[in-house]
C-alpha positions in Angstrom: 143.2 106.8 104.8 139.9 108.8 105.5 137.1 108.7 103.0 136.3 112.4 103.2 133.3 113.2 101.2 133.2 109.6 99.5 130.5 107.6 99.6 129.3 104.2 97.7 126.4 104.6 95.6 125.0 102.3 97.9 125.5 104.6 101.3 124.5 107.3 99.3 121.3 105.9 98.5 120.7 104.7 102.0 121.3 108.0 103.3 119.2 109.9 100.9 116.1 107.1 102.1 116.8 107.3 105.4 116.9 111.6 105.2 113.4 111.8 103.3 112.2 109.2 105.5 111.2 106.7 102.6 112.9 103.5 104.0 109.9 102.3 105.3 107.6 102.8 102.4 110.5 101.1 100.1 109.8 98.4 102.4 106.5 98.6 102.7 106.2 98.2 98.6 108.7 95.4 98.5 106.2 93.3 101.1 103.2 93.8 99.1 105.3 92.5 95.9 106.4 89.8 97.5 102.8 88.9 98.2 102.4 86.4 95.5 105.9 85.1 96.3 104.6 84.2 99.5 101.1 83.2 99.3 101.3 82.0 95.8 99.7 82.3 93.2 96.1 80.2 93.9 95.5 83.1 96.6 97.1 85.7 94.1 94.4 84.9 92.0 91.8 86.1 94.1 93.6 88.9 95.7 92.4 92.6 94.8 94.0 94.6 96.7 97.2 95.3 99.1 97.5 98.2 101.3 99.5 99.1 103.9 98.3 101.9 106.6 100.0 102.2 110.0 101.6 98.8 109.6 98.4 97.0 109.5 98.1 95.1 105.8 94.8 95.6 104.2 93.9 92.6 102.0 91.0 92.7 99.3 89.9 88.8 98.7 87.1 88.0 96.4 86.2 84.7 97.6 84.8 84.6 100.6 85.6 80.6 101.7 89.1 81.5 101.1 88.9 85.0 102.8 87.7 82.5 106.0 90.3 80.0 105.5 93.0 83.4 105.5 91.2 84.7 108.5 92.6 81.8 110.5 96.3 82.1 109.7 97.1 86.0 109.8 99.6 85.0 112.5 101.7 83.4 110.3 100.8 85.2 107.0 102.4 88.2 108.4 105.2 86.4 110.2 106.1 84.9 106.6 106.0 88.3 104.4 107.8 90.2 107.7 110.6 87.4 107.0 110.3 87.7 103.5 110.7 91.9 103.5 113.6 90.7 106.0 112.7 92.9 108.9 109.2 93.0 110.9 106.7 96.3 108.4 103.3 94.7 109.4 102.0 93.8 112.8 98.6 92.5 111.4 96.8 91.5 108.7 93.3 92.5 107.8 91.4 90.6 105.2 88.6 92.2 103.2 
């Protein structure tokens, strides 16, 4: 039997994303809430501000021992939220 014009509300939602071209910003908003998730909250804590331009991550940190600690692992901080968003958003991390 053909499906014709029937769609899930699912597909129909994925289509509409994928039309306007707002898949990757969904995605892009989904990594920066699962920031805390990731990092936890003792870095949450000091975190200002998340941004996301041309799939670099722009990262606000108030302290500045911590923002050197970060500045070390932004290999793996943006291997863990690209596994977290479940597909690879970010290709670096800059930390402010």
């Amino acid at each position: 039997m053909s499906k014709g014009n029937e769609y899930t509300l699912k597909e129909a939602i994925e289509q509409m994303l994928h039309t306007y071209r707002l898949d990757g910003k969904l995605k892009e908003v989904a990594l920066i809430q699962s920031w805390e998730k990731v990092m936890g909250p003792a870095i949450q804590k000091y975190t200002r501000g998340l941004r996301i331009v041309n799939r670099v991550l722009y990262v606000e940190i108030a302290s500045a021992p911590l923002r050197e600690e970060l500045m070390y692992g932004r290999s793996r901080i943006v291997q863990l939220l690209n596994e977290a968003a479940g597909e690879q958003v970010i290709d670096e991390v800059v930390l402010r």
